[in-house]
VEXVEX-671177 format. One record per residue (C-alpha): residue in three letters; x, y, z. Coordinates in nm, 2 decimals, always signed. Each point is the difference from the previous one (the first is absolute). Layout:
BEGIN
resn|x|y|z
ALA|X|Y|Z
...
END
This chain:
BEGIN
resn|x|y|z
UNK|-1.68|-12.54|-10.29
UNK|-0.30|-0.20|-0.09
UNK|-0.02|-0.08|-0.36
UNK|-0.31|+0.16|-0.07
UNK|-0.16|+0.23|-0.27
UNK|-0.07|+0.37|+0.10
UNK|-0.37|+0.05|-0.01
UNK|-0.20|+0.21|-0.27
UNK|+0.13|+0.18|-0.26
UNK|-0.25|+0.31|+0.02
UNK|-0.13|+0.23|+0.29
UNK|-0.29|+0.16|-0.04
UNK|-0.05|+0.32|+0.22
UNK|-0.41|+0.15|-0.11
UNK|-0.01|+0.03|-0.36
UNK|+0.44|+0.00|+0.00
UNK|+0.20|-0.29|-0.05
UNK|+0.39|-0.06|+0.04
UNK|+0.08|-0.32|-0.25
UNK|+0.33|-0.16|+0.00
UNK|+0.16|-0.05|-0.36
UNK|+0.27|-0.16|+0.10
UNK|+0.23|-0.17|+0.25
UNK|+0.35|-0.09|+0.06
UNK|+0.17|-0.17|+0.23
UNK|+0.35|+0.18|+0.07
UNK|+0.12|-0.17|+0.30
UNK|-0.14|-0.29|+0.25
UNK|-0.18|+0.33|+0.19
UNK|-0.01|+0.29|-0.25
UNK|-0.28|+0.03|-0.25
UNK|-0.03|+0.26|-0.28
UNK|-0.35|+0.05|-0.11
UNK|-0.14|+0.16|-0.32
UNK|-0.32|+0.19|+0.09
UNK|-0.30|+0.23|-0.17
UNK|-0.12|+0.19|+0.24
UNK|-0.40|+0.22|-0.14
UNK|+0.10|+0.26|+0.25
UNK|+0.28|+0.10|-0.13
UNK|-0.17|+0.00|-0.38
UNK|+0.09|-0.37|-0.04
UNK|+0.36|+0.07|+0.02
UNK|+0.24|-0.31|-0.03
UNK|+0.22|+0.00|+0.35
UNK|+0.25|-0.17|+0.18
UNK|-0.02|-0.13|+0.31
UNK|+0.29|-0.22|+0.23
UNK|-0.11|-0.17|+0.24
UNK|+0.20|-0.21|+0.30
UNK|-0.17|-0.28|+0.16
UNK|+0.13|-0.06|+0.36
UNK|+0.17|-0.36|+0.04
UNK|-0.24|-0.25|+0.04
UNK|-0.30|+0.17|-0.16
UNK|-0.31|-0.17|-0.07
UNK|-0.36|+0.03|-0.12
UNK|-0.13|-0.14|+0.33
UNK|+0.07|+0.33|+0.25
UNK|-0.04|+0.42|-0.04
UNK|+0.29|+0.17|-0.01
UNK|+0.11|+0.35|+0.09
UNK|+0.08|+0.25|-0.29
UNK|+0.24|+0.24|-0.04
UNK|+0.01|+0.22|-0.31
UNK|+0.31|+0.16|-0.08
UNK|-0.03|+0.34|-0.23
UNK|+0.29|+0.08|-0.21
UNK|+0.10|+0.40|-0.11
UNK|-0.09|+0.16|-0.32
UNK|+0.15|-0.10|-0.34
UNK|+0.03|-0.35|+0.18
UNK|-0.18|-0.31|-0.01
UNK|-0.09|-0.28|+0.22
UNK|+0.34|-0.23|-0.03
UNK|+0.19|+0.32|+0.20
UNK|-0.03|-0.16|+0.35
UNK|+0.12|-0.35|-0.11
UNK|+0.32|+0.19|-0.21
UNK|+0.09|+0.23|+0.27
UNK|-0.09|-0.12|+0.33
UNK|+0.03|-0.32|+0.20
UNK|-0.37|-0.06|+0.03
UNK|-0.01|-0.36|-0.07
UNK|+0.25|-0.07|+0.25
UNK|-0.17|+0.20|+0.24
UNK|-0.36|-0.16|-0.05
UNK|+0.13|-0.33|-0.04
UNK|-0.13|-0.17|+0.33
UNK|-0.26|+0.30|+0.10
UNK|-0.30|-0.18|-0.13
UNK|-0.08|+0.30|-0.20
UNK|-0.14|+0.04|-0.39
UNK|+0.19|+0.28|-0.14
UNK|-0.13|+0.17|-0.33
UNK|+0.17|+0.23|-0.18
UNK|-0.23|+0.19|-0.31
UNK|+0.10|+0.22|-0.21
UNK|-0.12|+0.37|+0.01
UNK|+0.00|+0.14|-0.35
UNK|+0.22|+0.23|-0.11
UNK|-0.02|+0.31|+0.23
UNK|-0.35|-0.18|+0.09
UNK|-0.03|+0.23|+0.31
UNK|-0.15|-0.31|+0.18
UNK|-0.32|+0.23|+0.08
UNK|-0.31|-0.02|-0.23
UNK|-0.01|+0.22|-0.28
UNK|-0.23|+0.28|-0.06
UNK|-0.02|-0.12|-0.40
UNK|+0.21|-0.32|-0.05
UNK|+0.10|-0.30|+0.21
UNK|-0.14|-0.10|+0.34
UNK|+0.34|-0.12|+0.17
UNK|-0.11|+0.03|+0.39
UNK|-0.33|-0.22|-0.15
UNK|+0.26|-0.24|-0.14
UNK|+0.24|-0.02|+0.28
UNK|-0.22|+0.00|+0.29
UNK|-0.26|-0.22|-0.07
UNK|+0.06|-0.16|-0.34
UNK|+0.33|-0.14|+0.04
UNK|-0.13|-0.10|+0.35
UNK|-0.25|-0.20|-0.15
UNK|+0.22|-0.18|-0.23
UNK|+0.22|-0.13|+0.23
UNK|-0.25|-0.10|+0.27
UNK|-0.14|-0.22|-0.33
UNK|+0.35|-0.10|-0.14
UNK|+0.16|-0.03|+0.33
UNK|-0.18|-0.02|+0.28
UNK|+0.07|+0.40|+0.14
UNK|-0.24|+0.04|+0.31
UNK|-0.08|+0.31|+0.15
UNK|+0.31|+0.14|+0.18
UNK|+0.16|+0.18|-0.19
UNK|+0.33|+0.29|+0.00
UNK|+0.14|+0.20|-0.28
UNK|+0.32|+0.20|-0.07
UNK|+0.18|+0.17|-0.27
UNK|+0.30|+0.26|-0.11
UNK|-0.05|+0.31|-0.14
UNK|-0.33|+0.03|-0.18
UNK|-0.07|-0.37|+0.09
UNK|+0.04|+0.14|+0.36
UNK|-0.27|+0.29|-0.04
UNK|-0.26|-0.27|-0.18
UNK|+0.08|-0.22|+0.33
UNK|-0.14|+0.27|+0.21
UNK|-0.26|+0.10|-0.21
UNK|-0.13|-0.34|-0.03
UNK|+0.02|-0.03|+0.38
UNK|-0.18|+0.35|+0.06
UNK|-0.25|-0.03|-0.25
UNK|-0.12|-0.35|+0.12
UNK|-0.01|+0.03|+0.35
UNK|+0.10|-0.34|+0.21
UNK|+0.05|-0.17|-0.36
UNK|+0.43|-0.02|+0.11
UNK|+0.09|-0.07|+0.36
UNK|+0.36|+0.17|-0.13
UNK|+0.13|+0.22|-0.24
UNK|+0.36|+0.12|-0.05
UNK|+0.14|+0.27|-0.28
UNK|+0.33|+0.02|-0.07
UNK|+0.13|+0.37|-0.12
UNK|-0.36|+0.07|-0.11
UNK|-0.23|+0.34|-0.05
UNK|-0.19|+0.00|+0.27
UNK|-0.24|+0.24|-0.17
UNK|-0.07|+0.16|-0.32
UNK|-0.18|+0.30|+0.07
UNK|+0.32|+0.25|+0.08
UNK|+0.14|+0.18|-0.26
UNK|+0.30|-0.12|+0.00
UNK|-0.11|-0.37|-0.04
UNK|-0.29|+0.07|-0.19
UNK|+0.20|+0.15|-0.28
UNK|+0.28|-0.23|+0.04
UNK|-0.24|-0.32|-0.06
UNK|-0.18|+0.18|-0.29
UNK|+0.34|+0.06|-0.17
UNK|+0.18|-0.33|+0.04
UNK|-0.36|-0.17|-0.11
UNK|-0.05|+0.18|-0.31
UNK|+0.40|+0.00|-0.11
UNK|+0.10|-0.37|+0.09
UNK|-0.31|-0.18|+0.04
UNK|-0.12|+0.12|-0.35
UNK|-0.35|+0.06|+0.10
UNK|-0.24|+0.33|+0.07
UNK|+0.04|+0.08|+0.38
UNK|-0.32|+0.17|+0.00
UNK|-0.18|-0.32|-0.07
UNK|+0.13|-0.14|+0.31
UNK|-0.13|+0.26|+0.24
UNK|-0.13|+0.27|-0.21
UNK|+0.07|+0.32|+0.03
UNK|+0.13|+0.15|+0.37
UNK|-0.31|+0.23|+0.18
UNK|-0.18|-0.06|-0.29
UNK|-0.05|-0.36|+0.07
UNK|+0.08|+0.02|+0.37
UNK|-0.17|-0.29|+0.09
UNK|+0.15|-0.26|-0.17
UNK|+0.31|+0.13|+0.13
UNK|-0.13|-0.05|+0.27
UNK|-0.14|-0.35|-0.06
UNK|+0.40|-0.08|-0.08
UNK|+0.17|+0.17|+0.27
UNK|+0.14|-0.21|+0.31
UNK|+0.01|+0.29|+0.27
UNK|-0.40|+0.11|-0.11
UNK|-0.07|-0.36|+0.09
UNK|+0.21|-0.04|+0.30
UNK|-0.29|-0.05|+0.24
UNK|-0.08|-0.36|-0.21
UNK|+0.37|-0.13|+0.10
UNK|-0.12|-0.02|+0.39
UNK|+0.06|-0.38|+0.11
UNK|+0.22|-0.06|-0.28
UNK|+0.36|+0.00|+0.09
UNK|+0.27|+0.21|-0.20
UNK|+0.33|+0.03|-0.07
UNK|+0.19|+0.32|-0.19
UNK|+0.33|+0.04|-0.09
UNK|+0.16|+0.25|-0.20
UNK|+0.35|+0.24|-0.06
UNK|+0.02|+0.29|+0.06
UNK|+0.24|+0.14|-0.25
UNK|+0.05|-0.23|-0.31
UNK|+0.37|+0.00|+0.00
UNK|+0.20|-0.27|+0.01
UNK|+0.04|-0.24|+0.30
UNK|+0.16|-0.28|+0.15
UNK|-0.17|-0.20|-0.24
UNK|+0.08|+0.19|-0.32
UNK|+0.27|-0.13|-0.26
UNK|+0.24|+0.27|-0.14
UNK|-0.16|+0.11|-0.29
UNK|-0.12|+0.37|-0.19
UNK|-0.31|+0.18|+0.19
UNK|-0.29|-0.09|-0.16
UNK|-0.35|+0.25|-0.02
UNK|-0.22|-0.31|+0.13
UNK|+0.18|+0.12|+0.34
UNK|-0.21|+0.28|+0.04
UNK|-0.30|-0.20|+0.02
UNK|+0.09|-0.11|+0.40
UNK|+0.00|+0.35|+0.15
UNK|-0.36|+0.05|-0.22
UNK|-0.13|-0.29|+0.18
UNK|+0.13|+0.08|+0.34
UNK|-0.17|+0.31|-0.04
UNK|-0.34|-0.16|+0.02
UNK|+0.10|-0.25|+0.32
UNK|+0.01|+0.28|+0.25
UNK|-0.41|+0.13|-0.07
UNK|-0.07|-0.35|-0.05
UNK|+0.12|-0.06|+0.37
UNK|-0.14|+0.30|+0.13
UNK|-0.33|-0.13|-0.11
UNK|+0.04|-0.34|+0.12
UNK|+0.13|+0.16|+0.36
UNK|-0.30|+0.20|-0.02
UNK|-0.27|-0.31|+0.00
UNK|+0.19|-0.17|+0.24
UNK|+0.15|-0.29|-0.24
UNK|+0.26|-0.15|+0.05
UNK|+0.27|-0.05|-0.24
UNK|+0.38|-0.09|-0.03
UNK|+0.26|+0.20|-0.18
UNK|+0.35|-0.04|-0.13
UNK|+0.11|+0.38|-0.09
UNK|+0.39|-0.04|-0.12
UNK|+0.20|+0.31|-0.11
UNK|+0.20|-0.12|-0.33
UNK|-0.11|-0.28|-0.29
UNK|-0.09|-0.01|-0.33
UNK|-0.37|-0.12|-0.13
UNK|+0.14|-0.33|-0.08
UNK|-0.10|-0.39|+0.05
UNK|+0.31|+0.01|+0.24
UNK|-0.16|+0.21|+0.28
UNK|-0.36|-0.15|-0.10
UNK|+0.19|-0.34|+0.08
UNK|+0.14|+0.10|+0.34
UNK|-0.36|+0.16|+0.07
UNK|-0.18|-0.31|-0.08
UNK|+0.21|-0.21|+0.27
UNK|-0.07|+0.26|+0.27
UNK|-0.39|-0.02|-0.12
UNK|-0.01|-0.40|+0.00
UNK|-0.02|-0.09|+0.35
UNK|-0.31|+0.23|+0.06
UNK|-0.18|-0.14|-0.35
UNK|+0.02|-0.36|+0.11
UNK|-0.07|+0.09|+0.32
UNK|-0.37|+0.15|-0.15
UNK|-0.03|-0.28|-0.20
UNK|+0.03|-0.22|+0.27
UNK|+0.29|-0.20|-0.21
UNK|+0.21|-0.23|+0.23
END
């Protein structure tokens, strides 16, 4: 890697900036930056990055952002997957931001803007910092996997790929609707309603937020879903007690099948891994992510 400095500290997106506050250097390709981030209400965030091996200032690079689930943060991928090994000699940026506390990775209706911020702002930073050109894919687990496709379908041709790992598919059906409401206000510690506002009542920003409404702006961008089906146990389970977070698999394979009745419908094409038994667990999301790499480098052109 070429012994140069990363490029400006601050993005500014319009009247938004993203600033970096800090940087440190945890290994000869992983970086942990400190940002603030306006639209997000100048929240302080984390973001890991992984430069590919001989990086340099001179050349674009493709970026992949990889979302993490809820009541995570953005070092998840680096402790529970092999993701610098795998992007090692791909010739790919890979950045990892966090997503808030149950930030729903959709733009508020009151509060934070985190689509704004992960979309375009981030984006911007690391095309300034790091040289990120314009290709671009994105993937995630669990609620990291449902901002991936929201992203994707709300910024049409902005991701040439974009793969969700056990992730709601929508969040207009009861089931999912209530579910996401519930686990926001209990463990993310904030108002739900802020996030999307009341359902019917505020029926468009549901809307606004909800992958299948927006399925139509995913055409041209390639996709990946994979999900279980029943949230026992599996092959890649350790003995242990059952545990309640179990439950939320078979919630989100509930929302896969519309989702890909609705991509069927427009004619877009998409591939699926649909396995009977596994828990909502880094272990599956793990496997997942090495039957999604192939096609992501492939859209990102890596060698």
């Amino acid at each position: 890697m070429d012994d140069e400095r990363p490029g400006s500290g601050t993005a500014i997106i319009g009247n938004m900036s993203i600033k970096v506050l800090n940087e440190e250097k945890l290994n000869s390709r992983l970086w942990r930056l400190t940002v603030r981030a306006e639209a997000v209400a100048g929240t302080d965030l984390a973001v890991h990055v992984l430069l590919p091996e001989g990086w340099s200032a001179r050349r674009e690079w493709p970026l992949l952002t990889l979302h993490h689930g809820g009541l995570d943060d953005s070092s998840s991928w680096i402790r529970h997957t092999d993701v610098e090994a795998l992007s090692r000699d791909r010739g790919v940026l890979v950045a990892m931001p966090d997503g808030g506390r149950a930030g729903g990775y959709a733009d508020w209706r009151r509060g934070p803007r985190w689509q704004t911020f992960h979309v375009h702002h981030l984006h911007a930073l690391m095309r300034e910092r790091y040289g990120a050109g314009p290709v671009r894919a994105v993937a995630g687990v669990s609620g990291g996997g449902y901002g991936a496709l929201l992203g994707a379908a709300a910024n049409p041709g902005t991701f040439r790929y974009a793969a969700a790992l056990s992730a709601p598919c929508t969040i207009r059906r009861a089931l999912s609707s209530v579910t996401l409401l519930a686990a926001t206000g209990i463990a993310g510690r904030v108002n739900p309603f802020a996030m999307w506002g009341v359902p019917v009542v505020h029926g468009e920003h549901w809307q606004a937020a909800d992958p299948l409404h927006l399925a139509a702006g995913l055409r041209g961008t390639g996709l990946f879903l994979s999900c279980g089906l029943t949230g026992r146990p599996g092959p890649l389970d350790p003995p242990g007690p059952w545990s309640a977070a179990n439950l939320a698999e078979p919630v989100v394979r509930s929302t896969v099948g519309p989702f890909l009745r609705r991509l069927r419908a427009l004619g877009i094409p998409v591939t699926a891994h649909l396995y009977r038994d596994g828990t909502h667990s880094w272990p599956y999301w793990r496997r997942e992510l090495h039957r999604a790499w192939p096609a992501l480098m492939r859209a990102l052109q890596a060698p």
